[in-house]
Every structure is written in C-alpha cells, then in structure tokens.
Backbone bond lengths (Angstrom), bond angles and torsions (degrees), N, CA, C in turn:
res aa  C-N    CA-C-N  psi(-1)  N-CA   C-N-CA  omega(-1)  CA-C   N-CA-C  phi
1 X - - - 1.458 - - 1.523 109.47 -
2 X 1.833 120.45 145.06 1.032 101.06 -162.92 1.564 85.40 -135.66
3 X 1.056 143.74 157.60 1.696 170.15 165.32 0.895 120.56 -137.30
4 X 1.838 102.46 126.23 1.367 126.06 -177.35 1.128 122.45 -148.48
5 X 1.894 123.65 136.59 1.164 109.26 -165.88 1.546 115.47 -87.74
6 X 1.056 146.54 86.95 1.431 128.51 -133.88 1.560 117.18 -62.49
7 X 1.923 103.82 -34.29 1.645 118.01 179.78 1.273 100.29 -45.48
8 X 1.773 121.49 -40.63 1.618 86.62 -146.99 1.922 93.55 -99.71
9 X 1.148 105.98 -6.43 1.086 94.62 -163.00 1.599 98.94 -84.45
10 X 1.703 129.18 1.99 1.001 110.20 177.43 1.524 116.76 -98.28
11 X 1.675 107.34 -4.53 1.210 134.71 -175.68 1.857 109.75 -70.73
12 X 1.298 92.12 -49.92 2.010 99.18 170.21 1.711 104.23 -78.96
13 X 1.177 95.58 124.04 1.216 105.73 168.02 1.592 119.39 -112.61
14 X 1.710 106.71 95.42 1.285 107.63 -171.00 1.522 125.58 -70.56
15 X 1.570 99.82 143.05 1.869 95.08 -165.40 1.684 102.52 -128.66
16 X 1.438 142.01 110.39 0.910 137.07 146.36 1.287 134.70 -4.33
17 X 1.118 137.13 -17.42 1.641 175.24 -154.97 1.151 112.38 -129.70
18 X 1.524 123.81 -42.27 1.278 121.36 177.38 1.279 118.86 -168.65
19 X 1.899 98.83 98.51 1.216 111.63 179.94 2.021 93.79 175.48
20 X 1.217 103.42 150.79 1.177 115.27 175.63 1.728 126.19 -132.71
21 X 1.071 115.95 176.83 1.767 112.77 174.89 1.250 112.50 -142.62
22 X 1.601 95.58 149.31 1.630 104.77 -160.92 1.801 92.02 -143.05
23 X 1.437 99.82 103.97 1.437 114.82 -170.85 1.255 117.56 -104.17
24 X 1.470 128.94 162.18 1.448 121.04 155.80 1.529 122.75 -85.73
25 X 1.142 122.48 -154.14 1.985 114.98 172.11 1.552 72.06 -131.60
26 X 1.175 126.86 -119.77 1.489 150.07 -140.45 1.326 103.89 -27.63
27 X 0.910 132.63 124.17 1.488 144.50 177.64 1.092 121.45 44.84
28 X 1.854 111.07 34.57 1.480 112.30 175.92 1.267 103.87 -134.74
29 X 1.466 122.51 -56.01 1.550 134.44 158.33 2.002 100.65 -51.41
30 X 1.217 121.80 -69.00 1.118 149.78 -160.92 1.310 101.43 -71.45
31 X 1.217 127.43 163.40 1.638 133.80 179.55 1.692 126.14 -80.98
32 X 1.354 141.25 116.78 1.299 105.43 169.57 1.414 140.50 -27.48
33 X 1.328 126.21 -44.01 1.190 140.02 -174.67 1.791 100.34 -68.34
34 X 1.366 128.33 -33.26 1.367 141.44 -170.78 1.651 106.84 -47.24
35 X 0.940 89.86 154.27 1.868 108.97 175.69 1.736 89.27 -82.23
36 X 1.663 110.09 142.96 1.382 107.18 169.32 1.529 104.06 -91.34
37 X 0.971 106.40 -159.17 2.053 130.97 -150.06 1.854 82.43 -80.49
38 X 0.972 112.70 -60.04 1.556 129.47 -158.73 1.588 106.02 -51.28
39 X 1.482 108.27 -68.56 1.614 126.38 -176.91 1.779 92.79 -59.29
40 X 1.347 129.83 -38.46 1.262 132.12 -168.61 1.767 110.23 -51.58
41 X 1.266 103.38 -36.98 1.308 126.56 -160.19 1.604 113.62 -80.38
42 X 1.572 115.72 -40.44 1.044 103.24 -169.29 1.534 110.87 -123.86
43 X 1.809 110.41 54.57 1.511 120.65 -166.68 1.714 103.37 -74.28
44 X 1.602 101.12 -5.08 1.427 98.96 -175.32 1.522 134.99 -127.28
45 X 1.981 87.97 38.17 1.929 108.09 -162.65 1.051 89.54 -118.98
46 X 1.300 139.41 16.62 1.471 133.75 162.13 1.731 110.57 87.03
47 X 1.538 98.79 164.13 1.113 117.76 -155.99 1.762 105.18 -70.35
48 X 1.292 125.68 -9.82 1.332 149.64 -166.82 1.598 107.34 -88.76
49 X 1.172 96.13 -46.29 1.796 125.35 178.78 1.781 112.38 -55.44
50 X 1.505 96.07 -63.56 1.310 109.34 172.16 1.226 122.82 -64.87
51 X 1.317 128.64 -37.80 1.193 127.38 -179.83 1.733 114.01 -56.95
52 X 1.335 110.23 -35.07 1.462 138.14 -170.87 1.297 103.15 -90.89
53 X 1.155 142.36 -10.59 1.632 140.15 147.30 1.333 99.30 -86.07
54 X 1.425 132.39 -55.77 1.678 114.15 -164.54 1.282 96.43 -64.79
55 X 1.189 148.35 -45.75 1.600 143.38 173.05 1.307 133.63 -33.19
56 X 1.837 100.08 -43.63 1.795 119.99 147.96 1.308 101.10 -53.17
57 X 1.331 133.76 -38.07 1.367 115.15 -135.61 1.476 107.53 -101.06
58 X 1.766 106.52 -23.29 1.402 120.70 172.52 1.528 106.12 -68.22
59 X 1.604 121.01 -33.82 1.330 116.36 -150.70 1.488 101.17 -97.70
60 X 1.102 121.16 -24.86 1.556 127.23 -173.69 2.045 120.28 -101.52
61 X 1.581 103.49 -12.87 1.513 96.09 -157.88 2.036 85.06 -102.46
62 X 1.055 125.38 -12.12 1.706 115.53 168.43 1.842 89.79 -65.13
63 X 1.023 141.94 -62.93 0.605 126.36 -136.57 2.318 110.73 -102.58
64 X 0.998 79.40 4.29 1.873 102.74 154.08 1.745 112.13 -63.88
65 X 1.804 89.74 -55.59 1.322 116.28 -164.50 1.901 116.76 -67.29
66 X 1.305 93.27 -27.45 1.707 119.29 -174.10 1.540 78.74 -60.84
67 X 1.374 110.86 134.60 1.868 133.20 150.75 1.650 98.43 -107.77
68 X 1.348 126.77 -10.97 1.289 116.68 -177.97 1.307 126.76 -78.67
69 X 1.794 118.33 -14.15 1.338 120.53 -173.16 1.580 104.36 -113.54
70 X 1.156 89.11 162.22 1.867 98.44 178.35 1.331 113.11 -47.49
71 X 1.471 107.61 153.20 1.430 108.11 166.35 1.642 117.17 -69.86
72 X 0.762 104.11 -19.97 1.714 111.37 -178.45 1.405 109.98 -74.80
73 X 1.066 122.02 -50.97 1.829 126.86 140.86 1.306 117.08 2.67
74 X 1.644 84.55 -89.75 1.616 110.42 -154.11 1.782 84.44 -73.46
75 X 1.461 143.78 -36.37 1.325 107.18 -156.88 1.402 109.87 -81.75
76 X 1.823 107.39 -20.23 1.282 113.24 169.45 1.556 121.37 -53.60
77 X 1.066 136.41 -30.50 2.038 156.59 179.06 1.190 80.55 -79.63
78 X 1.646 149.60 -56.32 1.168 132.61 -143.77 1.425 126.24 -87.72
79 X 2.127 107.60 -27.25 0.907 121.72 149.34 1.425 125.02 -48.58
80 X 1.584 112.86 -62.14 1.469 120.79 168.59 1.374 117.75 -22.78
81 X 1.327 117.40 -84.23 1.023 127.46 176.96 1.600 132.44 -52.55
82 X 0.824 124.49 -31.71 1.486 129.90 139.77 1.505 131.62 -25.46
83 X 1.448 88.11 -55.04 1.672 114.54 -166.64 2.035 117.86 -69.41
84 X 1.992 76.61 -43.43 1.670 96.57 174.59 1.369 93.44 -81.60
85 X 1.182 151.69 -34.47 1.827 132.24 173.09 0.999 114.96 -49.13
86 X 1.549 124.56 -41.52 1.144 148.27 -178.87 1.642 110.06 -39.28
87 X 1.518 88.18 -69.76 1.824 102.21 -173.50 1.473 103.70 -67.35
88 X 1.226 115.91 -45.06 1.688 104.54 -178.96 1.841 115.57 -33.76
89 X 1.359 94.87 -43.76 1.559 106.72 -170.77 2.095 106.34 -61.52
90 X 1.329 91.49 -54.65 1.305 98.43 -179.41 1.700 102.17 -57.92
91 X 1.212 125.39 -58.49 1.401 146.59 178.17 2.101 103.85 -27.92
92 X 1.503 100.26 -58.07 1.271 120.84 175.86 1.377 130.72 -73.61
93 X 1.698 114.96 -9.11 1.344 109.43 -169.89 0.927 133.27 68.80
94 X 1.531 111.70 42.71 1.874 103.26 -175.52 1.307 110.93 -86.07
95 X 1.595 122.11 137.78 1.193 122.99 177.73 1.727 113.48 -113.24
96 X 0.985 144.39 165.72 1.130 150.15 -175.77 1.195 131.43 -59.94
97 X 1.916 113.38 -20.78 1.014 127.11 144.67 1.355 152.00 -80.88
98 X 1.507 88.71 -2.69 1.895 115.29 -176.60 1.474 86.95 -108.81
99 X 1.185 146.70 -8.39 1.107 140.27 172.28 1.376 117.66 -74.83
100 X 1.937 98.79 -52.41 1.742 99.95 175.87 1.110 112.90 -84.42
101 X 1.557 128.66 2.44 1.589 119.48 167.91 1.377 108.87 -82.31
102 X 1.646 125.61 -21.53 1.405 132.99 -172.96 1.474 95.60 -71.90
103 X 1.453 121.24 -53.35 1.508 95.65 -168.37 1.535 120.28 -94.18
104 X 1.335 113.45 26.21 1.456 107.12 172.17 1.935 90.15 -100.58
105 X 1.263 119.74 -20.28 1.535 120.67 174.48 1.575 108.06 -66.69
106 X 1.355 113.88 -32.17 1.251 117.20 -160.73 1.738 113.91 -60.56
107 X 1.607 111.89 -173.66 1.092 122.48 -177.95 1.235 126.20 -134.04
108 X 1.832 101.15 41.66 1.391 120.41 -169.03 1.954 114.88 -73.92
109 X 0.979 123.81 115.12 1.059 111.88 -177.46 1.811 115.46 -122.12
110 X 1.186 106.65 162.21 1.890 98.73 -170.32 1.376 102.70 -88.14
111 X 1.075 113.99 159.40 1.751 116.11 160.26 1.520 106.84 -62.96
112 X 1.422 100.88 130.09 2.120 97.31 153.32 1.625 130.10 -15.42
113 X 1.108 129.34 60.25 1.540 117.93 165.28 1.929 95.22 142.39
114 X 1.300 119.37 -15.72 1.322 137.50 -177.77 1.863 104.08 -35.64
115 X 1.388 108.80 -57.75 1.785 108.67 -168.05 1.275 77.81 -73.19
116 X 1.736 164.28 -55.90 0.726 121.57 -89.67 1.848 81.71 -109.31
117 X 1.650 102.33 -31.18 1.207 114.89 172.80 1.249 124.10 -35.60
118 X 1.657 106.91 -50.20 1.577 114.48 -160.36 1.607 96.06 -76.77
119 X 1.090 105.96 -31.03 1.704 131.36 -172.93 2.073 100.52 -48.75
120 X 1.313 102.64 -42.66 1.710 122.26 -155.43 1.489 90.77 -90.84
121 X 1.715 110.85 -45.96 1.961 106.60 176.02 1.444 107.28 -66.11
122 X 1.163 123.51 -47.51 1.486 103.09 176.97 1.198 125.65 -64.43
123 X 1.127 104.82 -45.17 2.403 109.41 178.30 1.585 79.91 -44.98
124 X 0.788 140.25 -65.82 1.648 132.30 -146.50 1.562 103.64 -89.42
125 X 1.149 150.22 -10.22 1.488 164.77 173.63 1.273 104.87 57.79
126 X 1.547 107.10 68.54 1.739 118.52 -157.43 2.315 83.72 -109.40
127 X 1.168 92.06 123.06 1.533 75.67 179.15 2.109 122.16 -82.13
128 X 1.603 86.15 134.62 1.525 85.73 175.17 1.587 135.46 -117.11
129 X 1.175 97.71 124.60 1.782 99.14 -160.67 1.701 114.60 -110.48
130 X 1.681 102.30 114.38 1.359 116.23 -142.07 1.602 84.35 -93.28
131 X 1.718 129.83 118.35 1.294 123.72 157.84 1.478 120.25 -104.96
132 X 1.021 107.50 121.63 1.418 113.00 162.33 1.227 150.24 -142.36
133 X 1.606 141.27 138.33 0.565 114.13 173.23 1.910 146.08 -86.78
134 X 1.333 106.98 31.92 1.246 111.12 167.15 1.835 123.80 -107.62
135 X 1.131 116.08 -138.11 1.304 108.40 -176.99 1.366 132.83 -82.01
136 X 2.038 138.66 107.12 1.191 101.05 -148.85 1.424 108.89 -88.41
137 X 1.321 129.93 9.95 1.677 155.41 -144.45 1.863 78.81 -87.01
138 X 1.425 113.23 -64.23 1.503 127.38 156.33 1.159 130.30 4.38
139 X 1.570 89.10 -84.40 1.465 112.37 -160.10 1.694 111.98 -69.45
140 X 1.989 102.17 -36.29 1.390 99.49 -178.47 1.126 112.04 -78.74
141 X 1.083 149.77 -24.94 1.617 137.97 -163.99 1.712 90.09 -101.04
142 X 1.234 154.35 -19.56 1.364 156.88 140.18 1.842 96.29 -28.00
143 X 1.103 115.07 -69.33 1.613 129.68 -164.35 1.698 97.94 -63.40
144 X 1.614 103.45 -55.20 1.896 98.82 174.83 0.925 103.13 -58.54
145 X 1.452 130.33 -58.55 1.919 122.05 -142.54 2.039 89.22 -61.94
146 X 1.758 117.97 -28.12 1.296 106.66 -172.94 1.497 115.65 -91.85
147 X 1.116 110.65 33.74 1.500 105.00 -168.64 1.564 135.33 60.63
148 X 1.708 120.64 8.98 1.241 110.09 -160.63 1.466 100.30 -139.96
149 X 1.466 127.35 25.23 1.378 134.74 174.61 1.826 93.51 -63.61
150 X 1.420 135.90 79.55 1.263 101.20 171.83 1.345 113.56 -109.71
151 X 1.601 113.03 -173.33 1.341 120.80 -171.98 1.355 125.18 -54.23
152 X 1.096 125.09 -24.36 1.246 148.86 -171.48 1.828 105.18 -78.29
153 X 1.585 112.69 -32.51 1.302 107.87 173.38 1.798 136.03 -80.68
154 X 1.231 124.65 133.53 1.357 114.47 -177.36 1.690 103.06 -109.49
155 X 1.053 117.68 147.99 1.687 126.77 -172.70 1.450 100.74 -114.57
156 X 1.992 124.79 105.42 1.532 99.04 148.42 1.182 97.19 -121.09
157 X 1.485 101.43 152.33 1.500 119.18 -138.95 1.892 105.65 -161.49
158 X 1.394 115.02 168.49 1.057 103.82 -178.23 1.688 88.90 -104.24
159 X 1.185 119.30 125.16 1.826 115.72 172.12 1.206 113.15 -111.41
160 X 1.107 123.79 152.68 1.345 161.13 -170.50 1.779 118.13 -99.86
161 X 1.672 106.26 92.80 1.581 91.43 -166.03 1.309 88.71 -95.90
162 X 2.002 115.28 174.52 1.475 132.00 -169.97 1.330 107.75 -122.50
163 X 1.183 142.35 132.34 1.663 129.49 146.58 1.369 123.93 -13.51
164 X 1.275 124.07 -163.20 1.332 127.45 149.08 1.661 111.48 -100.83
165 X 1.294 136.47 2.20 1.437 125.87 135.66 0.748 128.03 -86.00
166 X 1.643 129.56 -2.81 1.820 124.07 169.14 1.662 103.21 103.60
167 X 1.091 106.08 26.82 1.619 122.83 168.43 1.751 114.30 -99.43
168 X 1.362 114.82 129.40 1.149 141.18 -157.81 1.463 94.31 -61.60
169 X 1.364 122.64 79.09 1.705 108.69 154.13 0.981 157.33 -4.38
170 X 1.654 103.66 -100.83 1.505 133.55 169.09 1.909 113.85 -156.20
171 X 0.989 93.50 145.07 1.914 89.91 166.65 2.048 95.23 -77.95
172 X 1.046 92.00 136.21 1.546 84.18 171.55 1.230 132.56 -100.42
173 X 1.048 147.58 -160.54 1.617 139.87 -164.72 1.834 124.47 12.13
174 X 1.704 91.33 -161.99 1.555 92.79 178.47 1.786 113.97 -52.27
175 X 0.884 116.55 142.50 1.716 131.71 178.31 1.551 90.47 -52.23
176 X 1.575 137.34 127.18 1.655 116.47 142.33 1.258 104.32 -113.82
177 X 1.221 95.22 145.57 1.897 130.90 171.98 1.224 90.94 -111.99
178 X 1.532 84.41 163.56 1.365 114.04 178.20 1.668 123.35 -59.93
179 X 1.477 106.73 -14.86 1.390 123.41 176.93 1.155 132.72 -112.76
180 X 1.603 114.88 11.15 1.175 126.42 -173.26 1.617 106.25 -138.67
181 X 1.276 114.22 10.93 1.592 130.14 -168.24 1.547 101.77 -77.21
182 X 1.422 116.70 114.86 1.617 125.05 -161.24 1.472 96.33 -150.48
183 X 1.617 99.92 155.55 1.803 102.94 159.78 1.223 127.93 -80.09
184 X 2.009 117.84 -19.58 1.149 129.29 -149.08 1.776 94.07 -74.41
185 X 1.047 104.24 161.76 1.329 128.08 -173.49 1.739 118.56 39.34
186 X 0.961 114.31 33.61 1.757 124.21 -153.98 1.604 122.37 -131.60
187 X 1.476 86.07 -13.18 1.837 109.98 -164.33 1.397 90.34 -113.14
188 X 1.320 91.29 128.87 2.118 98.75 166.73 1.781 116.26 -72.02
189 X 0.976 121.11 125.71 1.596 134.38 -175.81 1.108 96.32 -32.40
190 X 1.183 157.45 -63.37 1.273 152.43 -161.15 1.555 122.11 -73.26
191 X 1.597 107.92 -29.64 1.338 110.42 165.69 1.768 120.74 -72.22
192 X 1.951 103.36 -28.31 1.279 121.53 179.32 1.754 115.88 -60.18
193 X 1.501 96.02 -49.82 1.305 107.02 178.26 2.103 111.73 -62.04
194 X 1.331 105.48 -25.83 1.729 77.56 170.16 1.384 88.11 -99.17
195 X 1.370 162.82 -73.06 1.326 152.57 -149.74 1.917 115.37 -29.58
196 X 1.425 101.26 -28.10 1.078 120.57 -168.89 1.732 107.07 -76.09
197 X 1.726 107.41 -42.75 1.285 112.70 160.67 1.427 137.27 -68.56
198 X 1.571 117.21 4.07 1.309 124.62 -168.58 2.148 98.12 -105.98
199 X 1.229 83.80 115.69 1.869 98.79 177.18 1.546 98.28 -50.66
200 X 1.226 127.24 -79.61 1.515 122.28 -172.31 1.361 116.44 -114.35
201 X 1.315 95.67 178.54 1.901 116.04 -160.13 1.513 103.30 -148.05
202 X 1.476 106.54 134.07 1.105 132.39 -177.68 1.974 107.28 -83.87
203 X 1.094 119.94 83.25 2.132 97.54 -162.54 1.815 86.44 -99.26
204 X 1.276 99.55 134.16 1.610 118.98 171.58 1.503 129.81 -131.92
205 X 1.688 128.44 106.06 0.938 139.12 -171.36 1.621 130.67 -150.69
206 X 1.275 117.92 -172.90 1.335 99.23 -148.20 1.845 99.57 -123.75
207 X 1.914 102.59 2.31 1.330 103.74 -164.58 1.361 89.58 -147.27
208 X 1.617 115.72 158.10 1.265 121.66 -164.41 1.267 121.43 -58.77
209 X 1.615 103.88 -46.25 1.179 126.29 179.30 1.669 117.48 -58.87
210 X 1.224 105.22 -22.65 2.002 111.18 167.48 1.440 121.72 -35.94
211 X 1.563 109.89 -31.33 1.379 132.87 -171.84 1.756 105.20 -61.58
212 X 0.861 116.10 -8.11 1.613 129.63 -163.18 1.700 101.88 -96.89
213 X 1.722 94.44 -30.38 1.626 88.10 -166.83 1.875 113.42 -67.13
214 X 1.442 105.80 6.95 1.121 116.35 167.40 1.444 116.40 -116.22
215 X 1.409 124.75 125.60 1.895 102.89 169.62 1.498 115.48 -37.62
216 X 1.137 106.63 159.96 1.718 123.30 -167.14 1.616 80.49 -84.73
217 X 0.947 117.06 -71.41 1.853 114.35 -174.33 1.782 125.53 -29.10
218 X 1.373 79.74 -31.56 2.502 93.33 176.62 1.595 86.86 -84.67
219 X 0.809 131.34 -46.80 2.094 128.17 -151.52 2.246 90.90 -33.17
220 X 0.950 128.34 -13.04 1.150 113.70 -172.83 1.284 113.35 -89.35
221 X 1.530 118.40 -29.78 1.585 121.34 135.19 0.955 138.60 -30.66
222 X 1.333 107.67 -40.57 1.698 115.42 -144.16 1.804 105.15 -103.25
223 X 1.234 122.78 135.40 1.326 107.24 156.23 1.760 111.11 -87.38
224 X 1.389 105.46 143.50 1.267 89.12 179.87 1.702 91.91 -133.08
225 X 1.829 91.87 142.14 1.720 116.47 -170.66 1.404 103.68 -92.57
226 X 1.350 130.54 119.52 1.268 114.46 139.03 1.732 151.85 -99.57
227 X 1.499 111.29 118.54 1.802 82.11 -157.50 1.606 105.98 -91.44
228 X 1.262 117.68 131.88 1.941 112.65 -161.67 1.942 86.88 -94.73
229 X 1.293 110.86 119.15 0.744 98.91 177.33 2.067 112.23 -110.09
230 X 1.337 112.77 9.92 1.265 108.88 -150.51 1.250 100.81 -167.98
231 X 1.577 135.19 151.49 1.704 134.36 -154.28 1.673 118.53 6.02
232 X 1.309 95.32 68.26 1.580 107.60 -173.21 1.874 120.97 -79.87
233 X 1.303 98.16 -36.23 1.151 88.41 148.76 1.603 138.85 -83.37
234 X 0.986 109.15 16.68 2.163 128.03 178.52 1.498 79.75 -104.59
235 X 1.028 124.49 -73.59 1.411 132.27 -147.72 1.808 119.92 -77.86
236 X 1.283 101.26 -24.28 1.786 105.38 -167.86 1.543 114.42 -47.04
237 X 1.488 115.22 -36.36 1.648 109.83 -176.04 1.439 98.50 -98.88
238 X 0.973 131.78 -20.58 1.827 103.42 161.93 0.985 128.99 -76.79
239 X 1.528 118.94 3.63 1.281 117.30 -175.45 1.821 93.19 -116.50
240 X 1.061 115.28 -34.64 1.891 109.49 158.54 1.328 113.16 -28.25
241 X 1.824 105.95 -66.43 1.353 114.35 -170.94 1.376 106.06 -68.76
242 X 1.099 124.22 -13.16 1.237 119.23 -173.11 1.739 139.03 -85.86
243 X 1.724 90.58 -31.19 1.150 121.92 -170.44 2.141 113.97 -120.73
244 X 0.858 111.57 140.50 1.300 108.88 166.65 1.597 131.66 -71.74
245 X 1.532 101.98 -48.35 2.007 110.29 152.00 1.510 95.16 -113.96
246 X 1.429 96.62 137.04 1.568 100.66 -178.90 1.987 84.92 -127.08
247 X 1.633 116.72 119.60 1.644 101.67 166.38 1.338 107.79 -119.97
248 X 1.153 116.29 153.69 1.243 132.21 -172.29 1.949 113.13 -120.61
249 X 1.372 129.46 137.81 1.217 96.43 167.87 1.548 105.33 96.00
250 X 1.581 98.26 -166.04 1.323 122.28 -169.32 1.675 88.04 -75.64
251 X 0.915 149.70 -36.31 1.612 147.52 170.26 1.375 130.48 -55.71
252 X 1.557 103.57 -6.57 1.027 114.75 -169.71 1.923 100.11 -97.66
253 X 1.070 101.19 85.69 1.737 102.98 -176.44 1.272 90.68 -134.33
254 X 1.417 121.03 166.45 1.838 135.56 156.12 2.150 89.73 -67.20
255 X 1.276 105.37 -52.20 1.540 70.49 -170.66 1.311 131.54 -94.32
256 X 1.077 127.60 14.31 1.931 133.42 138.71 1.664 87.59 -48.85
257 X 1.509 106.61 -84.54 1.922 108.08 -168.24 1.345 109.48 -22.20
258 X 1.731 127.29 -55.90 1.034 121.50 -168.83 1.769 114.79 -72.07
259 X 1.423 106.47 7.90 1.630 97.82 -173.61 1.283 90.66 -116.59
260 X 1.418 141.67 -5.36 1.287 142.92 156.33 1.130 129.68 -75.49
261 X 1.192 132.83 -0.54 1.230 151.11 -148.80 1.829 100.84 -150.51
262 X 1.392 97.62 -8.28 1.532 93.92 179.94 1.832 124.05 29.55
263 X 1.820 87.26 67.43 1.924 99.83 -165.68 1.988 83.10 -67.94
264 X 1.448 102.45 -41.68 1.711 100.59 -154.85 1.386 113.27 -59.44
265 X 1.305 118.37 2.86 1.289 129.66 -172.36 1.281 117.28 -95.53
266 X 1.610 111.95 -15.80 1.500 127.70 -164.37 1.462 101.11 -128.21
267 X 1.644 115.51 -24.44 1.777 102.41 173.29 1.733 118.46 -96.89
C-alpha cells in the first residue's frame, strides 16, 4: 500500500542541483526482514551474548514502537537500552576482528531497489546522509563489502573505536538513539556549508521519530518518506499524518519511492 500527499509533493520541486538525502540504515536502507546494525556486530560473542541482546531487544523495541507513551518515557527506555547493548559489547570482548568476521556471517540484507538508489545519488552527486542509530563501524564495511560506500555518502553513526591490537575501546561521541538521531553538530563545516545551499531534502525512514533527522523548521522543503514496516494497522494514520509517502508492504521498495518522487523526471 502506498500514500501520498499529492499538494506537497507537487509543491517541492526536486532538482538534481539542489537537493539532498537524509536516510536511516535499519529498516530503511536495509530490509525489514534484515538483521539490524547491532545483532550484525556481535555474530561472534557467542551464543550467551546473543541471547542477552535479543532479551534487550524483546524488552525494549515494543516499547520504541508504543506512539502511546510520552516521549520522555520512550527516550528514557531508549537511552537504557542502548547503554545496556553497549556494555554487552564491552562485557563480551569485541575486538575488531570478531567484528569484521560478524558481518560477513551476518544476515544483512538491502531493501528492494536500495544499491540501485544509492547507485542513482551518486551518478547525479546528490548528497547522502546515512543516520543511524546502530553501528556505523557496520554500516561502512556493509556499503564497501557491496560496492556502494560512495563519496557522496556521510555516516553519523554510533562507532566503535579499537586499540592498536584490535581491542574494543570506546563507542565514541554523543550516544544516538533512535530519538535523538539529528545532523546538528555531526556534519563537518564544509560538508554543512554546501548542504546548507541545497533548497530541498529527500528524509527517509522507517520510524516516526526519523522526521527529526531534519529540523522541524526545513520539513517544508523536505519530502519526508515513511516505510511502516511493522503494527501497521496500530500505526497506518500516524504515520499518514506524519509522513508525505508513507509505504507499507510490497510498496515499500526504493523503486515504487523512486516512481513517487518522479527521480526519472529529474535524472
């Protein structure tokens, strides 16, 4: 199923020249069915390990999913849970090499039309800015091992630094959750200064809260995608109201998006 607001989308007039994208990874780049960034990471801390992330993952992601409780709630669970993923890793010993053996084990898969997307922003040198909140250590060697890390992409991300033997550091910088996932302070000045010149923005994600990865003040620029991948009937009209294409389903591909968005019209 696919939803679209038609006013606004006839109101942005997207230009190759000027316009950018500001995406999520986990179930937006990546497939519903896909392993996220997190589980990707630690395919090689044992069977003890995993059990103790899917346990986070049962106890904390209903309640990601909840639109019924405060935000103060949910960012409080969201911190939590983050924090305890966090320690598991430290807890487990991940080293830098059990990391890149985890995600060639993994079961990361792209969304329908995803390479072909990132494939269409670069031919056109449309800039794309990957937010997420899982691992970005992940996401880039995911994007190399597939051929499509290109220049054109920026990663903020939660990363994972190593020693000089390949011993698990520190996560570095501000913590992101799923509710606090922003460009502000995250973008190098020089990338800011052309982003700053681009009239509209493409924002694409898989959770309500994605809408953030743009200031609330640009959204009149911006088309913003939502893909519902999960309690769709709880969720379908907040994410209507929420979103300008909202897809659900078998519609939920980059290339439906790209025929809604009428890219072929602009490349």
């Amino acid at each position: 199923m696919k939803y679209i607001k038609k006013v606004k989308l006839d109101k942005i007039k997207l230009d190759k020249t000027n316009m950018y994208v500001a995406i999520d990874f986990d179930k937006t780049i990546t497939a519903t069915e896909s392993e996220d960034s997190w589980d990707a990471t630690g395919k090689m801390l044992g069977k003890e390990f995993e059990i103790k992330l899917s346990n986070l993952y049962k106890k904390y992601r209903p309640i990601e999913l909840n639109y019924q409780i405060t935000f103060e709630e949910k960012n409080k669970a969201m911190e939590n849970w983050y924090q305890e993923c966090m320690n598991l890793y430290y807890e487990y010993h991940l080293t830098k090499d059990k990391l890149e053996k985890s995600i060639k084990k993994s079961n990361l898969i792209f969304r329908s039309g995803a390479k072909e997307f990132l494939a269409h922003m670069n031919k056109y040198n449309i800039p794309v800015i990957i937010l997420s909140a899982g691992i970005g250590n992940v996401i880039e060697i995911f994007l190399k091992e597939n051929k499509c890390y290109y220049s054109n992409i920026f990663i903020i991300s939660n990363f994972i630094s190593f020693d000089k033997d390949g011993k698990m550091f520190e996560f570095t910088g501000e913590l992101i959750h799923s509710l606090n996932k922003n460009m502000k302070n995250h973008i190098p000045d020089e990338l800011q200064e052309k982003l700053n010149l681009k009239k509209n923005k493409v924002l694409i994600g898989d959770a309500i809260e994605d809408k953030k990865m743009v200031p609330e003040e640009q959204w009149d620029g911006t088309i913003l995608v939502g893909f519902l991948n999960e309690n769709i009937k709880n969720n379908l009209e907040k994410y209507k109201n929420s979103f300008d294409i909202t897809l659900t389903k078998n519609d939920a591909s980059f290339e439906n998006l790209e025929n809604c968005l009428n890219l072929s019209n602009i490349f």
